[in-house]
N, C-alpha and C positions, 0 to 999 in steps of 0.2 A: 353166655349172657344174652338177654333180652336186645329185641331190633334195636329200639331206642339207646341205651346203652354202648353197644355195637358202632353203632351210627357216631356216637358223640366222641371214645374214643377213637376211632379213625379220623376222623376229621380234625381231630385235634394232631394228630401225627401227620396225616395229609397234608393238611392248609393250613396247619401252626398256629390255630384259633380253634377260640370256643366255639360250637357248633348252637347258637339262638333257634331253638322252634318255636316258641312262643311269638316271636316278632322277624321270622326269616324275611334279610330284606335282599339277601345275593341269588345269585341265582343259584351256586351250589348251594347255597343252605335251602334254598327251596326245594331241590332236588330229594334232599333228603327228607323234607317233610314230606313230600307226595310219595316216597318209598313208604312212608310210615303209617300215611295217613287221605290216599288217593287209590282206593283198591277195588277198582271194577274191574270184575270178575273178566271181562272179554281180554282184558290186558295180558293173559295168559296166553291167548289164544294168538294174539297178534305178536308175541316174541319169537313162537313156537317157526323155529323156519319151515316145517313144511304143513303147520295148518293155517298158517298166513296166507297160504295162496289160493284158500278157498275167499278170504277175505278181501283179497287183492281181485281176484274173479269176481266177484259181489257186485265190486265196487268202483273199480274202473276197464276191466274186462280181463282175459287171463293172456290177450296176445302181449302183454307189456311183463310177462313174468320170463324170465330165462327158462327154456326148457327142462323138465326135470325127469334122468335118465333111470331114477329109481329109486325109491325107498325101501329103507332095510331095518330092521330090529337087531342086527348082529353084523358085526362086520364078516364071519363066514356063509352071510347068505350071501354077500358080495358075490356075481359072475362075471370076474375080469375079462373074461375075455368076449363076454359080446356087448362091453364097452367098448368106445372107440378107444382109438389112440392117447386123446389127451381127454381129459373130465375134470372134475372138480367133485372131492367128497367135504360134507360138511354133517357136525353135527346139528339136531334139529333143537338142545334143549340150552345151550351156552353162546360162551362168546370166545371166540378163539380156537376151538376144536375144529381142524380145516385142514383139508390137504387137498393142494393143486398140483396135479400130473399133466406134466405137459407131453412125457412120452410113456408108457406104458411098459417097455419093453425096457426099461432102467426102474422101474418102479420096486421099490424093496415091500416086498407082499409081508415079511414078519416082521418087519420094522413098522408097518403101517397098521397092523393086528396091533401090535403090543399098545400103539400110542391110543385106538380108538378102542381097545377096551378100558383103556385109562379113563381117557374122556368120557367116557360110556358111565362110568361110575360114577364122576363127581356132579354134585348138584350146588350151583353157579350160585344159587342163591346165599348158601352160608359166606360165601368171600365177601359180597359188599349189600347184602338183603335188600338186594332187589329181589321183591316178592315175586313178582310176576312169572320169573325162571324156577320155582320151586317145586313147582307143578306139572312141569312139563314131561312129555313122555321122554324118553332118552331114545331116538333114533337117529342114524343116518339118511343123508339123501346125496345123492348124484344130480349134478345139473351138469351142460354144457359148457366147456372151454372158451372163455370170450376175451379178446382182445379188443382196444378200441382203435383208435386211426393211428397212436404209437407205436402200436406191433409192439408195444412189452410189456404196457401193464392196461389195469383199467383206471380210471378215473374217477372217484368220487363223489357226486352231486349231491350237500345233504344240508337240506333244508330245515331250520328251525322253525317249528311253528306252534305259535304259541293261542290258545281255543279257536285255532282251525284260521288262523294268517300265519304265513311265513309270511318274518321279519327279516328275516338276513340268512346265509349259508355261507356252506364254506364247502371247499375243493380239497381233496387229498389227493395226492400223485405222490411221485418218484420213491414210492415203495421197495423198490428194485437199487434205487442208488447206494451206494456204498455209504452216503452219507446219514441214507435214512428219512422215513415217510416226510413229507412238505404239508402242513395244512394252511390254507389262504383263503380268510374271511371277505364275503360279500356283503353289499346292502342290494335292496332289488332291484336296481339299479343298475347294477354290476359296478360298484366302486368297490374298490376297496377299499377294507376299515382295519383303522391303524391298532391294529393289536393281534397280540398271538396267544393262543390258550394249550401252555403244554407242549409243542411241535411249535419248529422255528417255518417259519416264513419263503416260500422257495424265490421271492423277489423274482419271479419272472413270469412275462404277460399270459394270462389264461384267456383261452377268446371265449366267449359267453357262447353255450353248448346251442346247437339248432333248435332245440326241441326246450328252448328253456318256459315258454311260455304254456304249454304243455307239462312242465313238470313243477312249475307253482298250483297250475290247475289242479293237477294230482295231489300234490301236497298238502293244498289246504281242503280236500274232499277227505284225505286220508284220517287229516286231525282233526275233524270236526267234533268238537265239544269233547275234546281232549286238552287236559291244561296246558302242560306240554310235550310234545313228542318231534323227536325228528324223523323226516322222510327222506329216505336215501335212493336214487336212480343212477343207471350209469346210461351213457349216451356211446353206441355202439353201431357202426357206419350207420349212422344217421338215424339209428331209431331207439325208442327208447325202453328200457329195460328199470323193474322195480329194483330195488336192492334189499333194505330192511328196514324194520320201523324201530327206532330206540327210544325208549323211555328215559335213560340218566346215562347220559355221554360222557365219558371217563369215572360214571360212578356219582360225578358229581365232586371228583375230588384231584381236578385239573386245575390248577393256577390260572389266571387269566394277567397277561402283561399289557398293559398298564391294568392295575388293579379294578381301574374306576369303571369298565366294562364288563367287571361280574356284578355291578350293583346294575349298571344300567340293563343288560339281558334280566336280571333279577325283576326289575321295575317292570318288565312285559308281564311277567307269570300273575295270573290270579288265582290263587290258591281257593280252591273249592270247600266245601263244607265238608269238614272231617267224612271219613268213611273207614267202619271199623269190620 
């Protein structure tokens, strides 16, 4: 079936509504317009995780990018062993393709083959047509092993920003817990705001990152005349590190509780002048 098409019945199984492009006033229904109908060309480029960090070098310098220990076209050009210890392999063209090795020497090398030539195959785009992944080359990359002042996980900084302001963020931790990922929205401020989108609430005090005024900086240089996009950094003994750039956060087809804050994040987007 055609994007449009695609688009309307998902969202009707998603989010239990008809999906409006004519008059999108939510923010997911926004979301979906701009997959449809917001298609510059660079957006390809900036999904792409390892030609993003010519982008990020461009544009705010490359010492804020996590080191990147290799890129590869196949996971048998992979050479484990003058990787360190621990690394992190990712693919460069989805969302989800990711294996974090914290020791090497427990590492199942053909259980790790079979899953990235999986990964390797599929193209991200046909699940929720998000265009911009459609194009992208299918490789792996090696970055650095990063903890932050928890010593178990990293923390997520991700800024919504909507034609180049962040308006509000939100925090993702306890990834690790048995109970499962926390995300905790912010105003810029640092209050918090009373709602959850999809992921419950970890109701416990997050201290506003060192480097927070620094990474509004970055954020709304990142989205500049961009409708909207989020900017993700992590803050890592005290310095700060890019993450990724997202164009349609769950797709677009995350619940927001209480309801009335998909219309108001919606009420920020200005939807730009078709583009086909």
């Amino acid at each position: 079936m055609n994007d449009e098409i695609h688009l309307q019945f998902m969202y009707w199984v998603r989010i239990g509504k008809r999906l409006n492009l004519n008059k999108p006033k939510s923010f997911n229904e926004k979301l979906q317009w701009l997959k449809l109908y917001d298609r510059n060309p660079i957006y390809t480029q900036l999904v792409d995780k390892y030609e993003v960090r010519r982008y990020i070098t461009n544009v705010i310098g490359e010492k804020y990018l996590i080191p990147l220990l290799g890129v590869y076209n196949d996971f048998d050009e992979i050479d484990i062993e003058k990787l360190p210890e621990a690394f992190v392999l990712k693919c460069t063209h989805d969302s989800g393709g990711l294996l974090i090795c914290k020791d090497k020497k427990s590492l199942d090398l053909e259980e790790a083959k079979v899953k990235f030539n999986r990964w390797l195959k599929r193209n991200f785009y046909f699940n929720s047509r998000e265009w911009p992944y459609k194009n992208v080359e299918p490789r792996i990359i090696c970055e650095e092993f990063k903890l932050d002042e928890s010593s178990t996980e990293l923390k997520d900084y991700k800024f919504m920003c909507f034609n180049g302001e962040a308006k509000c963020l939100f925090v993702c931790l306890n990834r690790n817990s048995p109970n499962g990922l926390n995300v905790d929205f912010y105003d810029m401020d640092w209050n918090p705001m009373p709602f959850e989108r999809h992921y419950l609430n970890s109701k416990s005090i997050i201290n506003k990152p060192k480097n927070f005024k620094k990474m509004v900086e970055f954020a709304e240089k990142l989205s500049k005349n961009i409708p909207f996009v989020r900017v993700d950094f992590y803050e890592i003994n005290g310095n700060l590190f890019f993450g990724e750039l997202t164009f349609y956060p769950g797709s677009g087809y995350e619940k927001f509780k209480p309801e009335s804050f998909d219309y108001l994040l919606g009420s920020w987007i200005e939807l730009p002048t078709k583009q086909f």
